[in-house]
MIPA-974168 format. One line per field, with one value per atom (N, C-alpha, C): x, y, z; atom name. Coordinates in steps of 0.001 Angstrom, whole numbers. Layout:
% residues N
u X_...
v Y_...
w Z_...
atom CA_...
***
This chain:
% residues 272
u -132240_-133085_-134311_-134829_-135782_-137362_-137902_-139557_-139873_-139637_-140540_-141971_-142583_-143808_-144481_-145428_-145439_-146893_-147430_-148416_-148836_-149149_-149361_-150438_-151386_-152213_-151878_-151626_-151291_-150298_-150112_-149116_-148334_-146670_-146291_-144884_-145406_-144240_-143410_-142155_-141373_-140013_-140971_-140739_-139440_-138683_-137508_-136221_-136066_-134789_-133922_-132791_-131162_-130382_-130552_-128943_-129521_-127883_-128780_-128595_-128473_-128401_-129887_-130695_-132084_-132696_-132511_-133216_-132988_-132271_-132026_-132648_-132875_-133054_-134746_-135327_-136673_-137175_-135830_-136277_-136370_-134938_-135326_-136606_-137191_-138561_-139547_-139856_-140872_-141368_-140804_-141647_-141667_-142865_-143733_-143253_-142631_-142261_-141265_-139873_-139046_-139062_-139549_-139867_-138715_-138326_-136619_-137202_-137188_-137559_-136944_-137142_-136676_-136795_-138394_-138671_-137905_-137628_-137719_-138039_-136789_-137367_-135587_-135506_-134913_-134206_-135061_-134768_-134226_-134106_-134159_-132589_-132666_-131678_-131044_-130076_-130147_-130293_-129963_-130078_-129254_-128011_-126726_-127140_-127608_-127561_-128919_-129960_-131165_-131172_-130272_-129138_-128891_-127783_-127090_-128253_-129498_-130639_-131057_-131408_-131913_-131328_-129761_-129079_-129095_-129114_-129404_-130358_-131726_-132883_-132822_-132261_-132544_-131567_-131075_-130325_-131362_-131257_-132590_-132411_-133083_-132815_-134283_-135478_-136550_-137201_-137506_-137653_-136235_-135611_-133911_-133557_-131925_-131393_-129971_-129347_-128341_-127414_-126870_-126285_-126414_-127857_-128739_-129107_-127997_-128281_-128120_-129142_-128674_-129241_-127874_-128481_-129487_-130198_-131460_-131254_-131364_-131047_-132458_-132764_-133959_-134109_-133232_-132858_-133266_-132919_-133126_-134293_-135399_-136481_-137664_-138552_-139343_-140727_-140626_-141305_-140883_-139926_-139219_-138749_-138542_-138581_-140047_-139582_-140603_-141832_-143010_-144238_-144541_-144825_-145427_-146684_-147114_-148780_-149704_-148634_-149446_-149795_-149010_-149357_-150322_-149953_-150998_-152033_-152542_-154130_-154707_-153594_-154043_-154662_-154476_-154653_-156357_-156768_-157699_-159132_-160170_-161293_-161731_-161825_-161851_-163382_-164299_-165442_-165868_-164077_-164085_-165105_-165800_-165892_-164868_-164808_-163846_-163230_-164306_-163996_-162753_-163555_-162742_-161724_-161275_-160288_-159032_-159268_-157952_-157779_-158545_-158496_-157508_-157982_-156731_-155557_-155871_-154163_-153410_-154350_-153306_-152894_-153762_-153637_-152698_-152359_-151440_-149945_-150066_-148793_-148532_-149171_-148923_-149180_-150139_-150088_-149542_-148579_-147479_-146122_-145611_-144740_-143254_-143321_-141420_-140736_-139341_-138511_-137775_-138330_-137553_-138505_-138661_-139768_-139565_-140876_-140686_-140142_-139309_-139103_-139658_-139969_-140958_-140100_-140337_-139894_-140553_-140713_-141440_-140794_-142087_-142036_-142857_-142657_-143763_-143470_-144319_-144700_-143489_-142958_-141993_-142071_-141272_-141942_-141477_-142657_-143042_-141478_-141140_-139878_-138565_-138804_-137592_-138383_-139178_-139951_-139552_-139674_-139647_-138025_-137352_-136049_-135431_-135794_-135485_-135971_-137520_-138277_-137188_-136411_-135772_-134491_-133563_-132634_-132482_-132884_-132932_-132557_-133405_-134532_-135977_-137208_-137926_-139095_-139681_-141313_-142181_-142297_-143793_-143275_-144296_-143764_-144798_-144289_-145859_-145297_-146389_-147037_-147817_-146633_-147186_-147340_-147966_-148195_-149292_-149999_-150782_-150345_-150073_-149747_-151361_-151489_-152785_-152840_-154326_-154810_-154105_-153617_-153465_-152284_-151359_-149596_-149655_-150365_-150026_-149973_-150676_-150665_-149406_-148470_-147882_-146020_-146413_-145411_-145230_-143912_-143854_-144800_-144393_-144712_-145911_-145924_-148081_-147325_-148560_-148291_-149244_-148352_-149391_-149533_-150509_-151291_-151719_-151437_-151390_-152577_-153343_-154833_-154513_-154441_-154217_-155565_-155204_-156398_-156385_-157297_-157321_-158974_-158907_-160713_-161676_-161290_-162525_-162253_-161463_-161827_-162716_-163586_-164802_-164242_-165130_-165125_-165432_-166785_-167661_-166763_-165943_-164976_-163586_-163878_-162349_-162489_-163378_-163643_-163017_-161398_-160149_-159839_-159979_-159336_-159687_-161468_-161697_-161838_-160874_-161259_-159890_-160470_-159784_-159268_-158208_-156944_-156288_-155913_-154857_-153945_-153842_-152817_-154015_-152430_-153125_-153304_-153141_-153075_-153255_-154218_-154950_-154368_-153621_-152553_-153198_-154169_-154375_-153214_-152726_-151949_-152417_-151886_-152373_-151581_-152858_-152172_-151455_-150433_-149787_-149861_-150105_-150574_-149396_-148812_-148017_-146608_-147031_-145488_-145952_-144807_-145305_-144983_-144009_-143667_-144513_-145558_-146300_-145464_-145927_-145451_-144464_-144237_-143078_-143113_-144358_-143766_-144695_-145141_-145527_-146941_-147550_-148827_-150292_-150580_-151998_-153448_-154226_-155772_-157099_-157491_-158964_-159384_-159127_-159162_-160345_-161517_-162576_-162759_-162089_-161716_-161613_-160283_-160094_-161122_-161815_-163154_-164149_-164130_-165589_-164986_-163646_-163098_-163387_-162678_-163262_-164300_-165149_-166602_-167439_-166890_-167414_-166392_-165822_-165224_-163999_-163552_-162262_-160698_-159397_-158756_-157756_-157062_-156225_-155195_-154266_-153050_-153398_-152526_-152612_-151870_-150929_-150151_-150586_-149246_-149481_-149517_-148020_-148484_-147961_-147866_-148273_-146914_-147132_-145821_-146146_-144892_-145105_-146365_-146553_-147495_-148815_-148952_-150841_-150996_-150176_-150533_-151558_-151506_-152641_-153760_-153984_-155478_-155734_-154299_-154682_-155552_-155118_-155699_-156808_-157299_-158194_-159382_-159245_-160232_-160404_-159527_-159218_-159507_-158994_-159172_-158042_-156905_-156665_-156170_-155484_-155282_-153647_-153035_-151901_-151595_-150027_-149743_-148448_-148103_-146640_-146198_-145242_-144595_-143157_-142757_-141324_-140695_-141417_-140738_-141169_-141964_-142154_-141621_-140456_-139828_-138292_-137590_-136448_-136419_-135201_-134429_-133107_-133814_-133018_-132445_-134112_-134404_-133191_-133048_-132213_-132859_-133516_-133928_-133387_-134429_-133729_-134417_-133702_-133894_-134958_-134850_-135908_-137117_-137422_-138696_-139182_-138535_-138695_-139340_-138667_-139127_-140743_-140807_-141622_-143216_-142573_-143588_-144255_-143715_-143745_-144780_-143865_-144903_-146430_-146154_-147568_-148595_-148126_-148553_-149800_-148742_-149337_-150053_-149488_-150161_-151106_-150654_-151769_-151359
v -75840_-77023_-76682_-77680_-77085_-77544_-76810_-76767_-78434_-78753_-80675_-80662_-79817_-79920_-80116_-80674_-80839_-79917_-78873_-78588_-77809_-77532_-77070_-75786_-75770_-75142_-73704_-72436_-71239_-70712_-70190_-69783_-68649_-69171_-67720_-67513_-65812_-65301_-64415_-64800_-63676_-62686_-61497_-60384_-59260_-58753_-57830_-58438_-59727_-60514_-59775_-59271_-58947_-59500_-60780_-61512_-62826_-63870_-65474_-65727_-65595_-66051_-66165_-65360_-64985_-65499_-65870_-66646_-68214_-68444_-69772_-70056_-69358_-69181_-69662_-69305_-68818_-70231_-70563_-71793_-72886_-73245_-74207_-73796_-73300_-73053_-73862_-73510_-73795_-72809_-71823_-70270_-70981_-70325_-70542_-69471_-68247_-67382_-66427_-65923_-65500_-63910_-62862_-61373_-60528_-59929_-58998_-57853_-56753_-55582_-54290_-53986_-52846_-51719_-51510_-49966_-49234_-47967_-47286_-48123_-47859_-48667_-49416_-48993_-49604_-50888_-51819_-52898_-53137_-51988_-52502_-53153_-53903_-54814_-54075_-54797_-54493_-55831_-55353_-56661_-57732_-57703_-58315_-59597_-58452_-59371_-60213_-59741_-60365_-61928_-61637_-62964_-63614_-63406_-64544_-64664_-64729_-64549_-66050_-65515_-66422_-67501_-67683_-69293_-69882_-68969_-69675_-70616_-69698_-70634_-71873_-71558_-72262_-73747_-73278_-75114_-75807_-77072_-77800_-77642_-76927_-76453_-77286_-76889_-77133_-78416_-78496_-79392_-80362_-79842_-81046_-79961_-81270_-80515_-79956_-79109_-78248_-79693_-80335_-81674_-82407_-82125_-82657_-82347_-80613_-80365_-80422_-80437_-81149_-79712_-79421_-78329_-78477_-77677_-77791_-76794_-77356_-76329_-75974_-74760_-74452_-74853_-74391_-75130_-76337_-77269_-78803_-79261_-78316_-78661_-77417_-77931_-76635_-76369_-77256_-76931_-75832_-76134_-74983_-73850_-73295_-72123_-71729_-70024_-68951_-69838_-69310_-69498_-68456_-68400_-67445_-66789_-65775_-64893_-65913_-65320_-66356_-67672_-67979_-69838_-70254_-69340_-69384_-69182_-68025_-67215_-68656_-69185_-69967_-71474_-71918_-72936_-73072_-71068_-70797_-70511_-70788_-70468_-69027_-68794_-66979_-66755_-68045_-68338_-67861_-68025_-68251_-67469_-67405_-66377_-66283_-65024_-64329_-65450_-65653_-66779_-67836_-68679_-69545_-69335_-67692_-67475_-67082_-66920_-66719_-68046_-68690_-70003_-70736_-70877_-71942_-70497_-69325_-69113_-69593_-69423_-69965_-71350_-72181_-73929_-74084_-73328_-73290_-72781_-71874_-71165_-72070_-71956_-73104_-74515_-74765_-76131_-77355_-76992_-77859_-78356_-79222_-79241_-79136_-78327_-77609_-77769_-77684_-78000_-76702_-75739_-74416_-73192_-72351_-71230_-70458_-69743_-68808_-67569_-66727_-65682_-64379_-63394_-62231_-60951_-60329_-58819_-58365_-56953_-55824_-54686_-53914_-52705_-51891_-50396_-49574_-48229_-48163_-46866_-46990_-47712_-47756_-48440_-47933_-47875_-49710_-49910_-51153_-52122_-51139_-51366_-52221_-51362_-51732_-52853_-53441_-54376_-55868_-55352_-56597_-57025_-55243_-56359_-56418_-56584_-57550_-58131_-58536_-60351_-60839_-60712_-61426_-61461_-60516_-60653_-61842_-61771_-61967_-63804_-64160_-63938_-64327_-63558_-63985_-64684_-65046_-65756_-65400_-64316_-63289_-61721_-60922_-59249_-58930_-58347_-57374_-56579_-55502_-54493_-54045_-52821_-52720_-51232_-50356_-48481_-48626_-47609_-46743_-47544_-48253_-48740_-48990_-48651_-49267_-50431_-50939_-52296_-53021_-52359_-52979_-53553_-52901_-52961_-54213_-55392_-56626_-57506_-57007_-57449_-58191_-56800_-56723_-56952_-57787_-58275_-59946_-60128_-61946_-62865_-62387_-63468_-62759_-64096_-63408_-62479_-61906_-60555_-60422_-60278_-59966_-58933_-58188_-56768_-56236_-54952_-54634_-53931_-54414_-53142_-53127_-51458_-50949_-50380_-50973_-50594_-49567_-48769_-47940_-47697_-46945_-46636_-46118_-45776_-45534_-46536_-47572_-48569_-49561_-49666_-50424_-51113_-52543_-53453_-53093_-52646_-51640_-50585_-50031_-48900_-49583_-50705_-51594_-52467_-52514_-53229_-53576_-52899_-53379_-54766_-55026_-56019_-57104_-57508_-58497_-58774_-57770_-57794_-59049_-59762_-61022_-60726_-61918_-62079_-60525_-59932_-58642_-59452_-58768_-60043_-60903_-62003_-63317_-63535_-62408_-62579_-61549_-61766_-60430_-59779_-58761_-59074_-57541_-57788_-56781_-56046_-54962_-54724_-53182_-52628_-51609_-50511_-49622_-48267_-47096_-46961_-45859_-44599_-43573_-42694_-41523_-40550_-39613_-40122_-41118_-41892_-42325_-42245_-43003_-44202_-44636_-45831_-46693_-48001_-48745_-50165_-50561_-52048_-51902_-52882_-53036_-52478_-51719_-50713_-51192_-52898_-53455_-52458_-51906_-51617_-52293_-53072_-54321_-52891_-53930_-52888_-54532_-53481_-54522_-55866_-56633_-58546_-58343_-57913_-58455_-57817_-56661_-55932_-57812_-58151_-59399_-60150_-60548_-61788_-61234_-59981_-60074_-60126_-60066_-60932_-62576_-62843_-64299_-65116_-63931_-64569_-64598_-63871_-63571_-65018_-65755_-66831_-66190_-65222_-64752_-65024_-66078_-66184_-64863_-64773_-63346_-63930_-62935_-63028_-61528_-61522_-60426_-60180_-59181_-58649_-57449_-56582_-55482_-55624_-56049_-55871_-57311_-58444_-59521_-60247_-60876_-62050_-63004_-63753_-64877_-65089_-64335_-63786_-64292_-63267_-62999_-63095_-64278_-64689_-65899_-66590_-68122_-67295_-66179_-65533_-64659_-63739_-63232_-64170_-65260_-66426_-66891_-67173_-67423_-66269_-65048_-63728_-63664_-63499_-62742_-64105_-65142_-66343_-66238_-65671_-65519_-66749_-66834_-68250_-67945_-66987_-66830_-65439_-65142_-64202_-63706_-62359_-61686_-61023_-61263_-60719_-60228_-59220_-58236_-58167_-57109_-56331_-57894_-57988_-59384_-60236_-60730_-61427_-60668_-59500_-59333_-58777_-58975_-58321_-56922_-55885_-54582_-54706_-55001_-54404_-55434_-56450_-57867_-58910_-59930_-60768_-61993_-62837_-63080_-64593_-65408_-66863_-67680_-67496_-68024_-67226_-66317_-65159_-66022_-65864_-66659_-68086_-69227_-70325_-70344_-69449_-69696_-69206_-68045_-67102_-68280_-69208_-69932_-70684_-71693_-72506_-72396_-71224_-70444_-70101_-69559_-69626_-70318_-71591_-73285_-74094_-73981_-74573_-74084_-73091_-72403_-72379
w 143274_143133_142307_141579_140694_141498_140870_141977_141903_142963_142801_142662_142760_142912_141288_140809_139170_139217_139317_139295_138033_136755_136125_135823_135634_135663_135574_136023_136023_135338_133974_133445_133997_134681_135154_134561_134670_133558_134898_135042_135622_134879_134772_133974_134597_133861_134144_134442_133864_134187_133301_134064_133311_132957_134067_133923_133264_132980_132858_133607_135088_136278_136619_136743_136641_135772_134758_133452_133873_135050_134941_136043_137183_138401_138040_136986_136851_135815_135157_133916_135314_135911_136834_137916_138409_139451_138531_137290_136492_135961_135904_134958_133408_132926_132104_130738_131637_130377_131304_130545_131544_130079_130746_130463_130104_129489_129743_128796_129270_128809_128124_127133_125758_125834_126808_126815_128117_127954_129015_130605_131189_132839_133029_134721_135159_134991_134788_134161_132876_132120_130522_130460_129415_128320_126911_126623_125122_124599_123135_122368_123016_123023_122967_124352_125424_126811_126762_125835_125722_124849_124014_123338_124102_124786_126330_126694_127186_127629_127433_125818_125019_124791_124898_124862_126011_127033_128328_128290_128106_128680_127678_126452_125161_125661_126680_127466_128350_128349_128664_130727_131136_132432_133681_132677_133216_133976_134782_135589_136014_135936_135693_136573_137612_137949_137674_138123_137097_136571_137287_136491_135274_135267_134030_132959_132737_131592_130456_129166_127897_126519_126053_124844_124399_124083_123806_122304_121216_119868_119042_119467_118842_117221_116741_115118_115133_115655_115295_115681_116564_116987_117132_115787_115543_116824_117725_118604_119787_119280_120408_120076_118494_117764_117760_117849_118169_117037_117671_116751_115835_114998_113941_114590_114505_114309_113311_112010_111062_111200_111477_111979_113222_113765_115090_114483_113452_113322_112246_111345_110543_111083_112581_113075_114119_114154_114538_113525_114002_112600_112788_111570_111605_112155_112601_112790_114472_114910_116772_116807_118077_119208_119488_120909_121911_122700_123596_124295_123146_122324_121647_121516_120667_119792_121287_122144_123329_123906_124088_124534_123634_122150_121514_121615_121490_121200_122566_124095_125313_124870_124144_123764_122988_122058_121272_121565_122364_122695_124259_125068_126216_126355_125391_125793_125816_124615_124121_125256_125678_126097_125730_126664_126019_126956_127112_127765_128086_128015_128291_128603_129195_129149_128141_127382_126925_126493_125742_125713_125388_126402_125731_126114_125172_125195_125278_126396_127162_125912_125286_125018_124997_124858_125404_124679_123474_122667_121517_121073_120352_118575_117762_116954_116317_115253_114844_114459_113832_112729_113936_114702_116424_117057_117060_117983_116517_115889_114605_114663_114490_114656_115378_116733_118270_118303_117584_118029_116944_115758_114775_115455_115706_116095_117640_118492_119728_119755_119461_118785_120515_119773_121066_120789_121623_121549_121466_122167_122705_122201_121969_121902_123001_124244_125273_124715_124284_123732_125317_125832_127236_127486_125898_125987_125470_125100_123969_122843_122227_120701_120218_118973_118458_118007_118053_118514_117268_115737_114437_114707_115660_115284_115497_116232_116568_115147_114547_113561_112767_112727_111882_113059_113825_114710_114454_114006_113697_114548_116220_116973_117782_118667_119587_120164_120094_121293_122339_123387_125140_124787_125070_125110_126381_127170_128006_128457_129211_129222_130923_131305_132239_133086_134025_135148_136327_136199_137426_137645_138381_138855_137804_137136_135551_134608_135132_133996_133959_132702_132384_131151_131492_130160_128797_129406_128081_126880_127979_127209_126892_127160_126914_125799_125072_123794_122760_122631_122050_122584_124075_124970_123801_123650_123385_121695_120635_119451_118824_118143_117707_116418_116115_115367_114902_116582_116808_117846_118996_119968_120677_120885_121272_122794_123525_125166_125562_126874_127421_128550_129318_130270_131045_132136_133109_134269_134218_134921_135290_136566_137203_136269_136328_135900_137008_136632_138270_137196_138359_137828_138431_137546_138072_137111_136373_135220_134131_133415_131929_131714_133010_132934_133314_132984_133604_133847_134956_135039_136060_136822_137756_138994_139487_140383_141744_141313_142663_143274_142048_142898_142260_143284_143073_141885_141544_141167_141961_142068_142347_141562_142314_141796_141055_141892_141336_140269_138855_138354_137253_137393_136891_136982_137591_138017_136885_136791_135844_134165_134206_132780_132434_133475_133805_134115_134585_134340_133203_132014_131103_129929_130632_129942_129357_129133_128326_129301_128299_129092_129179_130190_130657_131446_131490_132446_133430_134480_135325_135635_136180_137202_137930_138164_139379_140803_141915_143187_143419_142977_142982_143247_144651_145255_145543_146286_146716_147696_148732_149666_149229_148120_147450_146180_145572_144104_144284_145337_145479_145310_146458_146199_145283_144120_143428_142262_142687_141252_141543_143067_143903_143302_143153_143671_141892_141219_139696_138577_139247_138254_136902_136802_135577_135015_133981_133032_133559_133690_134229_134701_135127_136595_136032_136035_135654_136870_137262_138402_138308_138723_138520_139753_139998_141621_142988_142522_143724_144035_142814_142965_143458_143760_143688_145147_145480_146719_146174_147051_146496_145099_144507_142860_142467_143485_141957_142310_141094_141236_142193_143114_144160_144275_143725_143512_144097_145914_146402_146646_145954_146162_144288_143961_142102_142566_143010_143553_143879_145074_145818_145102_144630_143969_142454_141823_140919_141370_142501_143703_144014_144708_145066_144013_142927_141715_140973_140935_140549_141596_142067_143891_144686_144500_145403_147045
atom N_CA_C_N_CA_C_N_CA_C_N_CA_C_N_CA_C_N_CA_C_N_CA_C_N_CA_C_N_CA_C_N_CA_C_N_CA_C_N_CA_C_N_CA_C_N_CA_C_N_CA_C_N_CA_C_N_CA_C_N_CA_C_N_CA_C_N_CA_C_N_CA_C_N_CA_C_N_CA_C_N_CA_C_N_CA_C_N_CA_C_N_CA_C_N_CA_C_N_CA_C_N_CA_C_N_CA_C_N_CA_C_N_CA_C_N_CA_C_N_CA_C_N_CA_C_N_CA_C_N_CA_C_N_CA_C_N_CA_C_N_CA_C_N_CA_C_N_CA_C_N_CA_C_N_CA_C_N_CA_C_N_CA_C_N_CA_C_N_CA_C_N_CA_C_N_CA_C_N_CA_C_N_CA_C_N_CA_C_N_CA_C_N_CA_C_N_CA_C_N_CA_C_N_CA_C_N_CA_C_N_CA_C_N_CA_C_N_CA_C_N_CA_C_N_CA_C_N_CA_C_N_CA_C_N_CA_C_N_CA_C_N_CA_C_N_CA_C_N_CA_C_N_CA_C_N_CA_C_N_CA_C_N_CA_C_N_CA_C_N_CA_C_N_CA_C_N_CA_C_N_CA_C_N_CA_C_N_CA_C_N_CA_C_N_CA_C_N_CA_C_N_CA_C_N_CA_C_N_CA_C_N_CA_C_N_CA_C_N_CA_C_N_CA_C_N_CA_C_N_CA_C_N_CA_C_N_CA_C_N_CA_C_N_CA_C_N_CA_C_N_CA_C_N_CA_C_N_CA_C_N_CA_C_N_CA_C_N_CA_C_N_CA_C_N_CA_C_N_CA_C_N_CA_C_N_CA_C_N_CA_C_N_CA_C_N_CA_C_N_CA_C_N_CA_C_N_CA_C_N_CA_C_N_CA_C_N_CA_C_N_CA_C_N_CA_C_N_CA_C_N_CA_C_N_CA_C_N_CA_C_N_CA_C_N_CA_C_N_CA_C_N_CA_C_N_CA_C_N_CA_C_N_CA_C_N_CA_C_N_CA_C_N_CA_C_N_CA_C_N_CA_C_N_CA_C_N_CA_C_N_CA_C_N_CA_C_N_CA_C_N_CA_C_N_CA_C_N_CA_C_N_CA_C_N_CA_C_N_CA_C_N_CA_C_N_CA_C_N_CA_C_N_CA_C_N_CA_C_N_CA_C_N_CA_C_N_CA_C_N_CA_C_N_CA_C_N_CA_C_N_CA_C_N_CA_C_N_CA_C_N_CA_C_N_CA_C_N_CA_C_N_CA_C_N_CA_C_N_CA_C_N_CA_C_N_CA_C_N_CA_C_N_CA_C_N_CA_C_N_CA_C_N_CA_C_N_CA_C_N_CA_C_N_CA_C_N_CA_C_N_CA_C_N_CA_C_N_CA_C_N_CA_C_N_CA_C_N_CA_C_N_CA_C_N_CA_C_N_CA_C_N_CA_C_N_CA_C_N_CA_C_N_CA_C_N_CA_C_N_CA_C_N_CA_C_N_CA_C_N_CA_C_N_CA_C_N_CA_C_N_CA_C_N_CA_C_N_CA_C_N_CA_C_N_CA_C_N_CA_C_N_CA_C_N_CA_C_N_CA_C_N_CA_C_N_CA_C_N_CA_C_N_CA_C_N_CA_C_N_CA_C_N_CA_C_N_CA_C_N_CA_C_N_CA_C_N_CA_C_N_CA_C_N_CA_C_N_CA_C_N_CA_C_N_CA_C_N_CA_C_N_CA_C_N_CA_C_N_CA_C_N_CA_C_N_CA_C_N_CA_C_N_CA_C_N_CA_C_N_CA_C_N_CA_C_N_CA_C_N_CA_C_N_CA_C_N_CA_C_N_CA_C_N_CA_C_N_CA_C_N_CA_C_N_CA_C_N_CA_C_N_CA_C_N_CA_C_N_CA_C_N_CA_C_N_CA_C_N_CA_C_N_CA_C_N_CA_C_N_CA_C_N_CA_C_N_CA_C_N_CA_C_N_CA_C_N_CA_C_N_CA_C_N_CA_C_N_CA_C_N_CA_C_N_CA_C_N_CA_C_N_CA_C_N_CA_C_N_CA_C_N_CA_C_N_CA_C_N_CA_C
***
């Protein structure tokens, strides 16, 4: 059943989907952006299944119920083909502030109504040339940029890119001054740093909200994850304020995504 509830507000992305069972599970709830990941990690995809992926969601699923569904052909409707960098940076004034310049890219990349969630590919330390041709091939919406990559590579990536700034106990704004440098990526995405791996992301461990709050008090919009379920996403949004919420491990039962933990976690999300 798809989420009845119409609440908008909170962009949520549920990240590490394998199957299109899961991509569909996540288009009908109301996810905002459905994640499938390249780098290194448990979860990863290849091209091929990230395809089936992509025709899935690319069927009109969202808010409808499974009876109701109607192809949805990205071809025939340029609102629903990937956005350009370029087109995005060209619709912003090279004049923005910080504040401004994340604000229209969330306005631009979310605000539009679509009939399908997003597609983003997770990668991490990999080189430029391989990220370009999986956003082309795939084809996808978003690139996270979720290692060490330098702040330029966004650049030179077709589509926006989420950018990953990792948090642990020595992290300061002050020393984080990449976060807020404009027309590089278009989305700010706080997630905990685990320490003892090179793998970041997924591994369900929270960092300090109020860590997030003083992003948001400073007006800059952000996404968040790390830790984050059905449970304690109302107050992670409550405490952190973000513009939106990525969730992996929170949503699955013995590490497989698990339909009504997706639902609810969506719900809670938007609702609060």
């Amino acid at each position: 059943m798809p989420n009845e509830k119409q609440c908008p507000s909170v962009v949520v992305k549920t990240c590490g989907v394998q199957t299109v069972e899961a991509a569909a599970a996540a288009t009908e709830a109301g996810a905002d952006v459905v994640g499938v990941i390249f780098a290194p990690s448990g979860r990863v995809i290849d091209v091929a299944r990230a395809q089936e992926i992509a025709r899935a969601i690319r069927v009109t699923q969202k808010g409808m119920g499974s009876n109701e569904m109607v192809e949805d052909h990205a071809s025939d409707n340029s609102s629903e083909a990937p956005m350009l960098t370029s087109d995005l940076h060209e619709r912003i004034s090279r004049d923005s502030t910080t504040n401004e310049y994340f604000s229209k890219c969330y306005q631009h990349i979310f605000g539009q109504t679509r009939r399908r969630p997003l597609l983003a590919g997770v990668f991490q330390n990999q080189d430029v040339e391989y990220i370009i041709s999986v956003a082309r091939s795939v084809p996808l919406d978003l690139v996270q940029l979720h290692g060490s990559e330098p702040l330029d590579m966004a650049r030179n990536i077709p589509v926006p890119v989420i950018k990953v700034f990792h948090v642990d106990d020595q992290f300061s704004l002050d020393s984080n001054s990449d976060m807020f440098q404009t027309f590089y990526h278009s989305i700010i995405l706080l997630d905990t740093k685990v320490g003892g791996t090179d793998q970041q992301g997924g591994k369900g461990v929270s960092f300090d909200w109020s860590i997030a709050r003083q992003v948001a008090d400073k007006g800059v919009p952000f996404m968040m994850a790390g830790g984050l379920t059905a449970e304690n996403v109302a107050q992670a949004v409550a405490v952190g304020q973000p513009w939106g919420v990525d969730v992996s491990s929170g949503i699955e039962t013995n590490k497989t995504k698990d339909p009504t933990k997706i639902r609810a976690f969506v719900n809670n999300a938007k609702c609060g």
